[in-house]
ZAKE-331569 format. One record per residue: residue in one letter; x, z, y of N, C-alpha, C, O in turn. Coordinates in steps of 0.02 Angstrom, whole numbers, plus 32768, in hexadecimal, padded with zeros to 4 digits. Each point is the difference from the previous one (the first is absolute). Example, Ala and Ser with C-alpha at 12.3 -4.5 7.8 and 13.67 -1.06 7.14 Angstrom:
% ZAKE-331569
A829481867EE47FD38000803B802D8000803C803480217FFFS7FBA7FBB8036802A8003803B7FD980258037801980088037
//
This chain:
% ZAKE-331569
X802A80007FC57FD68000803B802C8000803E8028802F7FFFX7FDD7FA8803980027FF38030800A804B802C7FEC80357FE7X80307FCA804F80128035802F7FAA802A80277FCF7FE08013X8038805C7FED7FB5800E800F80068000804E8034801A8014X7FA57FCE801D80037FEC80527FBB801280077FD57FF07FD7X801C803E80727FB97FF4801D800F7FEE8049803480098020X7F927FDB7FF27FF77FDF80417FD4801A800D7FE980267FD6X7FF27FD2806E7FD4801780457FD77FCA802780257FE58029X7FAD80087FD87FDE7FD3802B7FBA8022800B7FD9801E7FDBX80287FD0806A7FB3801480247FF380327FCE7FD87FE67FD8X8035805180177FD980537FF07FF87FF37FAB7FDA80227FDEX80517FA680077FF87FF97FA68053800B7FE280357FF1801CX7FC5801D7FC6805080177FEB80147FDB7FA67FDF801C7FD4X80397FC8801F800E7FC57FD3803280107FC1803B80078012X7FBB80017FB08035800D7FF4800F7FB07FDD7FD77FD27FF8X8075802F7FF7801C7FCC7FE6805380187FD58027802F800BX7FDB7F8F7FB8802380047FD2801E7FDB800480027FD27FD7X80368032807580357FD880067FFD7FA18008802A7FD47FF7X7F89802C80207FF87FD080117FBC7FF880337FE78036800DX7FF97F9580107FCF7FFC80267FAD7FFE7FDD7FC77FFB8017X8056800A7FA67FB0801F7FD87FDC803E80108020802D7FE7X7FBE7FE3802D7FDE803F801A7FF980107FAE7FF77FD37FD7X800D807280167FF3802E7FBC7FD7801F80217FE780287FD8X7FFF7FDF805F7FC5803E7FFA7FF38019807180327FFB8024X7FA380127FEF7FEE800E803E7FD4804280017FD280147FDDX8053800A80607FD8804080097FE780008058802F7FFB8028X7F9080097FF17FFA8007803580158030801E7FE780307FE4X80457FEA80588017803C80037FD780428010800F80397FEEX7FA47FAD80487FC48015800C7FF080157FD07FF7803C7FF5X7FFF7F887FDA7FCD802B7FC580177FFD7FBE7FD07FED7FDFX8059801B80038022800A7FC77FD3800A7FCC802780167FD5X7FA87FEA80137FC980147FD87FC67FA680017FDF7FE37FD5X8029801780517FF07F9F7FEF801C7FD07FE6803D80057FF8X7FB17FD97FFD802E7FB67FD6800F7FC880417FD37FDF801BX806B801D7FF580047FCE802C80007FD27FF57FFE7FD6802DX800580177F82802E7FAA7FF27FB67FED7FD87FDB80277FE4X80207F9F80237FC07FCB7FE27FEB80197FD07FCD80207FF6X806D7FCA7FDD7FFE800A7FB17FF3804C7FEE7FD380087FD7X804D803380427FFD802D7FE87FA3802180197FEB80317FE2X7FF37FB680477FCE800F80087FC57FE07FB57FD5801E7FE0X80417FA2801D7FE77FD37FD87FF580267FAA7FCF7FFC7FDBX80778029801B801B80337FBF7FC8802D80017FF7801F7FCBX7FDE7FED80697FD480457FFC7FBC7FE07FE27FD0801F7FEBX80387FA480187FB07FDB7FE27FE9802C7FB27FC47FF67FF7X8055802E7FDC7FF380167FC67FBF804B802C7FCA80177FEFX805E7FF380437FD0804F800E7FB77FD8802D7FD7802B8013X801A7F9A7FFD7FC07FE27FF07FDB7FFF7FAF7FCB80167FEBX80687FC87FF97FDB7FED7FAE7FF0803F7FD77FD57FFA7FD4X804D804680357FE980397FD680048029803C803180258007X7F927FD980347FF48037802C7FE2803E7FEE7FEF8026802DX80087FEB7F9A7FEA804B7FF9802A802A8018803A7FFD8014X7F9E802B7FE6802B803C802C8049803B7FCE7FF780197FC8X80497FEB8064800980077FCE80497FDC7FDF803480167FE7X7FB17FA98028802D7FC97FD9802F7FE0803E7FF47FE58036X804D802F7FA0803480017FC8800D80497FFE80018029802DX80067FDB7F9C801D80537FF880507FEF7FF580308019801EX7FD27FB67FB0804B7FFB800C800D7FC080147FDF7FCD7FF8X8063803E802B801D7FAB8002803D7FF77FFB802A802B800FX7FE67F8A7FD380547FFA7FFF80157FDF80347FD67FD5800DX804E802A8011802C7FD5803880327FE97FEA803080268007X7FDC7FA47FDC803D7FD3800280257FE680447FE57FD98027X805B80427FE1801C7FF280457FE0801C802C7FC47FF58006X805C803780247FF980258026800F7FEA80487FDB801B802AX80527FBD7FEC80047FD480447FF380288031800D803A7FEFX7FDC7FC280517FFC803480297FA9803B7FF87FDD801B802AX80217FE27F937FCA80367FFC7FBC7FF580147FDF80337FF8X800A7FA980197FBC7FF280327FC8801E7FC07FE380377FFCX801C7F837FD07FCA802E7FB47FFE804080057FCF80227FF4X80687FF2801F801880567FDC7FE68023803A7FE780367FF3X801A7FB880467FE58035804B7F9D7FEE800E7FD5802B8008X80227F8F7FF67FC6800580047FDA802A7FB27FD8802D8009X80387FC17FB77FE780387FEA7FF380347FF17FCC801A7FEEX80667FF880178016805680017FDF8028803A7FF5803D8002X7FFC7F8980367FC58021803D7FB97FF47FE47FD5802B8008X80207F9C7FD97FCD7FE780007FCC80027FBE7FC77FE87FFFX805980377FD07FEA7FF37FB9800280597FF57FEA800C7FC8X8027802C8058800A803E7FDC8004800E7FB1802A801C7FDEX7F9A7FC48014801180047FA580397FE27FF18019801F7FD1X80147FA8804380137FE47FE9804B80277FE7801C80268027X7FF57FD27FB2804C80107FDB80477FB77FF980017FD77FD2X8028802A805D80207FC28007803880117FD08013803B7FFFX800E7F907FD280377FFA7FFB80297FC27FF57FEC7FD27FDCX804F802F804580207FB480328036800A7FDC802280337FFEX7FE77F827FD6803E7FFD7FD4801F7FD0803D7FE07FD08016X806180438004802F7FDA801480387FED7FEB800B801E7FCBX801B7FC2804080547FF67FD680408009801D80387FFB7FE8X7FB38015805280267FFC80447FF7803D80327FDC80048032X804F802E7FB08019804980227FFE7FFB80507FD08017801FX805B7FD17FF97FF57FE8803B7FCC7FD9802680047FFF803EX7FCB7FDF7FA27FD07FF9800D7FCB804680247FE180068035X8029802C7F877FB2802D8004803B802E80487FDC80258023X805D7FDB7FEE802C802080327FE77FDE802D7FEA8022802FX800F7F9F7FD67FF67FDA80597FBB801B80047FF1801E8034X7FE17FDB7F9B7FB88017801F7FF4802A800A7FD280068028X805580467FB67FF680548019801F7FEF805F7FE880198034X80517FB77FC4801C801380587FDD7FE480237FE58023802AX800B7F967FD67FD77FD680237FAE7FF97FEB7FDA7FFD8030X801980017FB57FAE7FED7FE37FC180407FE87FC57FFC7FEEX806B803B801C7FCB804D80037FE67FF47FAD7FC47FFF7FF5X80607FFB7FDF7FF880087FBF7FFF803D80078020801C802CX7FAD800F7F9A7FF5803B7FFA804080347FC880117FE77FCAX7FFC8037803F802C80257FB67FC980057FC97FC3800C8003X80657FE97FCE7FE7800A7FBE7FC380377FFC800F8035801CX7FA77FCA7FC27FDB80457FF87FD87FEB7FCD800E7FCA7FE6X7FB6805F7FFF7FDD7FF57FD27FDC7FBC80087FF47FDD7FCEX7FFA800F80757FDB7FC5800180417FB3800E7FF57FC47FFDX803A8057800E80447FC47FE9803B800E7FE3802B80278014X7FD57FB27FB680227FF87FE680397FC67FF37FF17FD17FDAX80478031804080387FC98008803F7FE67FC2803380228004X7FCF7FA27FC180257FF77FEA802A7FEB80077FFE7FD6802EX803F80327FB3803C7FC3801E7FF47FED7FAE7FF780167FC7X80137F9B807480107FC87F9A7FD87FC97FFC7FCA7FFC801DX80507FD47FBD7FDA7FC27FF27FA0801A7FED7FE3801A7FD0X80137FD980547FB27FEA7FEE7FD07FF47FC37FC580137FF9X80667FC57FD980007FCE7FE48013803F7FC27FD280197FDFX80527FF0801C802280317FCB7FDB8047800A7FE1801D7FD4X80277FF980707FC780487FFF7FB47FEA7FDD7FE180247FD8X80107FAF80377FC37FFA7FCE7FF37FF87FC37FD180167FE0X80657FC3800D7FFE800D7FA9801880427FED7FF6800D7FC5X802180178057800680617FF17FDC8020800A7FF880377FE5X7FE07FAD804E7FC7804180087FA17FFA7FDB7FE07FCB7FFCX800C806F7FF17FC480027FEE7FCF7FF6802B7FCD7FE77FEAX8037802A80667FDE800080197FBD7FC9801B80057FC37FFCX7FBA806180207FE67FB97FF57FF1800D806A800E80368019X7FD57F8B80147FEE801880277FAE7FD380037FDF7FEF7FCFX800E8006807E7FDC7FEE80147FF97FB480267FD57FD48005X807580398014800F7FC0803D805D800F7FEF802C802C7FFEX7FC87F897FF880477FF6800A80107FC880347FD87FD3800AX8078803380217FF37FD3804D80477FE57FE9802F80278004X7FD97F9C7FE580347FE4800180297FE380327FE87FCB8012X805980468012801E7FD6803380568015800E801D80158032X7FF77FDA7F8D804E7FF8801780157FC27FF37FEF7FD97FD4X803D8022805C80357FC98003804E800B8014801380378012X80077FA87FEB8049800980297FF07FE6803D7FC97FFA801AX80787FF57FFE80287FDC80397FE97FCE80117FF97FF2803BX7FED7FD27F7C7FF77FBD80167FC67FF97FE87FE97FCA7FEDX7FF3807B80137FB080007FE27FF57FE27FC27FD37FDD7FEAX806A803F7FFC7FE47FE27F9A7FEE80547FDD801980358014X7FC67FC47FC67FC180337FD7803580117FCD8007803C7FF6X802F7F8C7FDD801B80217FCC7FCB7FF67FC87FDC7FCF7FF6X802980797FE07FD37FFB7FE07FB4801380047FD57FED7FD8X8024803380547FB78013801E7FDA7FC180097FC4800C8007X804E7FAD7FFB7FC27FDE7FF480117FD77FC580067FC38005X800580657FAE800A7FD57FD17FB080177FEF7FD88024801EX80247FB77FA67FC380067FC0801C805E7FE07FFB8027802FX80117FE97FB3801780367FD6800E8046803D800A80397FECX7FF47FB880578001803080217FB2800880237FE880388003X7FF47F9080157FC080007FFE7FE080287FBF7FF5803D8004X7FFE7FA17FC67FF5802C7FCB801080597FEC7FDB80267FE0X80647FE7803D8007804A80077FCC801880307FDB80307FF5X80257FA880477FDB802580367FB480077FCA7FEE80357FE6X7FF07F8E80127FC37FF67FE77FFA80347FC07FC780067FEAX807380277FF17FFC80237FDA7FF08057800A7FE9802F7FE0X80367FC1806B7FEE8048801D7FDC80118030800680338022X7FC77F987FE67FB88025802E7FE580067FE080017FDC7FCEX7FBE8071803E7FCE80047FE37FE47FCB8006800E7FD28026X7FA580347F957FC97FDA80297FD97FFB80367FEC8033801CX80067F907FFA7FF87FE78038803E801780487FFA800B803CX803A7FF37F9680387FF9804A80077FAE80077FE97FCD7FE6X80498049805080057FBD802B804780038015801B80328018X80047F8D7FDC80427FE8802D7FF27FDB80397FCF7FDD800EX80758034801A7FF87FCE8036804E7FE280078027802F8004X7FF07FA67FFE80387FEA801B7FFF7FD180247FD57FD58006X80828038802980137FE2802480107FAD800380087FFD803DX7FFF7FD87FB580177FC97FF6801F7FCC801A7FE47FC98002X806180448018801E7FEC803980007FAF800D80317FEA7FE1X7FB37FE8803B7FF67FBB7FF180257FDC803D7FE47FDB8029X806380387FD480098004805480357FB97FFF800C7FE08033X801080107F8A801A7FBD7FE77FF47FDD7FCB801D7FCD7FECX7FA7805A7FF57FF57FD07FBE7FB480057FEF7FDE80278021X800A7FB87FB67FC280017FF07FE0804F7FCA801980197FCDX7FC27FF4804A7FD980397FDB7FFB7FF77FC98001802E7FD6X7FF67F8C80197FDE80077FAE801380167FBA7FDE80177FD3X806C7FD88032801280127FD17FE980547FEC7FE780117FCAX8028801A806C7FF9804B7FF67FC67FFB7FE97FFB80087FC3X7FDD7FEE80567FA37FEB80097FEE7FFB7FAE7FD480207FE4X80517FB980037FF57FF37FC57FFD80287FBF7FDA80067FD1X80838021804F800B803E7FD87FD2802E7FFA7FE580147FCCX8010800480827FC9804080117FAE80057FC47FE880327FE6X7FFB7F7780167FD17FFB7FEF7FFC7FF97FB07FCB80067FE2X80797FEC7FFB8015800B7FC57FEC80507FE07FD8800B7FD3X8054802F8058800580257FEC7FBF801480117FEC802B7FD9X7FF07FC9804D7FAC803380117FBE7FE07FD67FCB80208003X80387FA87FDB7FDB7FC27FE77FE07FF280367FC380087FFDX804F7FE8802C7FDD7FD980317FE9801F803180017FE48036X7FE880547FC67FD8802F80398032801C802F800F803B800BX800B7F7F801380278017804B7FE57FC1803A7FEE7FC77FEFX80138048803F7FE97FE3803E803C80078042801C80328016X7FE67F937FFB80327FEA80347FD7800080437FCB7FE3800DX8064805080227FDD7FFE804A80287FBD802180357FE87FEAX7FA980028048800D7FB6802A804A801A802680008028802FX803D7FBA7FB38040800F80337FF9801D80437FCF7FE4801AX804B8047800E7FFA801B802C80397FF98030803C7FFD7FF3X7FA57FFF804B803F7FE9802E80487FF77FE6801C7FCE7FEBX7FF8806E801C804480037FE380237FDB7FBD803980027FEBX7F977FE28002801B7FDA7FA47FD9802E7FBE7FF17FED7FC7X8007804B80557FF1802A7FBB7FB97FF07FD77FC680068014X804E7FEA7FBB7FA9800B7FD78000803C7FD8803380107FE3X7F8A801E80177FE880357FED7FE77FF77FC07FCC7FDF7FFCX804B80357FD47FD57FE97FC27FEA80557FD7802280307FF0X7F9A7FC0800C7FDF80387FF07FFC7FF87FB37FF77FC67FEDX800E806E7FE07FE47FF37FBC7FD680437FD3800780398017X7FE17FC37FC57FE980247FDD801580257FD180377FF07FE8X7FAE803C8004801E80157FA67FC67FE17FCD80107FE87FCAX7FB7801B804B7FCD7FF07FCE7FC87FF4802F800280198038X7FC87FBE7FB27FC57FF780237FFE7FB8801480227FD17FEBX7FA9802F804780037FBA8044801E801780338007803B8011X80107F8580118026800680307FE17FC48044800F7FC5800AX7FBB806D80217FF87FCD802680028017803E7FF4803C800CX80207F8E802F80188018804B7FD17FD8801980097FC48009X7FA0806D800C7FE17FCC80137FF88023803B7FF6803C7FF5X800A7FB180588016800880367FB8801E801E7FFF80308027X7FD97FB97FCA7FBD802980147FEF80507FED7FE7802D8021X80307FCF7FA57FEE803F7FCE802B802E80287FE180318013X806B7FCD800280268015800980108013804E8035801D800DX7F9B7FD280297FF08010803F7FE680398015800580168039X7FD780077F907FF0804B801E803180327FE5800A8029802DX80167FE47FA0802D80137FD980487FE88048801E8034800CX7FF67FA18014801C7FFD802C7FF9800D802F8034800F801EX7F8F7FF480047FF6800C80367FFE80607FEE801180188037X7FE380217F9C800A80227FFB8048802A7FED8007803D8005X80267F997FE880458014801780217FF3802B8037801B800CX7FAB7FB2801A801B800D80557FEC8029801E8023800D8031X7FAD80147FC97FE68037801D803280308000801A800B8037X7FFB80197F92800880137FDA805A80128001801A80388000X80047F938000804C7FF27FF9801E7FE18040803980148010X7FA57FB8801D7FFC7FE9803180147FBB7FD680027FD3802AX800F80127F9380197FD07FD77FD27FC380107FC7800D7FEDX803C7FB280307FBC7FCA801180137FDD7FC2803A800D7FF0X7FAC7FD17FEF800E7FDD7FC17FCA7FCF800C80027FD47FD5X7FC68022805C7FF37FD280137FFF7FBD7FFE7FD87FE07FDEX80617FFE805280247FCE7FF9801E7FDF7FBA80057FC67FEDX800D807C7FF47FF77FD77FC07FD47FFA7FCE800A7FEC7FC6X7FB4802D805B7FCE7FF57FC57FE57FB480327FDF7FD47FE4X8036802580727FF57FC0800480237FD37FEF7FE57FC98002X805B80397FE980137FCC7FD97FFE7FE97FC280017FC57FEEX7FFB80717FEC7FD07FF07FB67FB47FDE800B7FEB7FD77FD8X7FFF8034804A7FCC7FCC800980057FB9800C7FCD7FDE8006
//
């Protein structure tokens, strides 16, 4: 991994991995919101299972400048986080810069491949949020077939993935393909978002549908709520 660097513009603070890829944004105002497209887009699962309540647990793959980890830890109280990272210095830049919380009962922080912590552990969760990359925004093994499948092995029923999908020089599909391998099909692609990123949502079991009507009051009640607008992208799914 690339040298860890943050930057400053107009009141957002940036972190970066030794190159001009943004890994992650924190507003400095409000540290508890999602500044970046995509990472707002990642919250679409707490529409599809809005009971109350839900997630009790969640995994965080890649930890980047924390945003998943601050808006829910404000926003979810039930929720129980734990963020496999691989990169020591990583979860260090976000305690100095990004108001990462210390370790407590409701977070929990690994160091280590991802990929490998999951084939060791028993655990099952609720939501899992996929989004590491390096330097030049490659996934590694986080977007193979057999690491999908781990994930899809450890949500309860009716959990939900979300990942990142960096499309910023190449075409989505291939991943797209993998993702929908390992879930049989019950994953759904959000419409690219400014920045390059596509959001791909999946299932563990069930249907899987993003129908934009259904999903307007259920949105319009976590903006209330979180101040989160998800809006815009239920108008672009339309």
């Amino acid at each position: 991994m690339g040298s860890i660097e943050v930057s400053e513009k107009n009141g957002v603070r940036y972190l970066h991995f030794g190159s001009e890829l943004v890994q992650g944004a924190m507003r400095i105002a409000r540290p508890a919101s999602l500044e970046l497209e995509y990472t707002r887009e990642m919250m679409l699962p707490l529409l599809l299972a809005p009971r109350r309540g839900w997630p009790r647990g969640v995994l965080q793959v890649g930890l980047g400048s924390a945003s998943f980890t601050r808006y829910l830890l404000r926003y979810r109280p039930e929720a129980r986080l734990t963020v496999v990272e691989i990169d020591p210095a990583v979860v260090a830049a976000a305690r100095q810069f990004f108001k990462l919380p210390e370790s407590s009962p409701r977070l929990a922080i690994e160091i280590g491949d991802a990929h490998a912590w999951l084939a060791a552990t028993k655990r099952l969760f609720d939501l899992v949020l996929v989004d590491g990359f390096d330097e030049e925004g490659n996934a590694g093994m986080l977007e193979t077939v057999p690491f999908y499948l781990n994930c899809r092995s450890h949500l309860r029923p009716g959990g939900l993935l979300a990942a990142n999908l960096l499309t910023r020089r190449r075409s989505v599909g291939p991943v797209l393909r993998r993702l929908r391998e390992a879930f049989e099909g019950r994953v759904v692609a959000l419409p690219p978002c400014g920045a390059g990123n596509t959001v791909a949502i999946a299932a563990a079991g069930g249907d899987l549908a993003l129908d934009p009507e259904d999903l307007r009051a259920p949105a319009a009640r976590l903006a209330k709520e979180t101040g989160l607008d998800l809006a815009p992208t239920l108008a672009r799914l339309s």
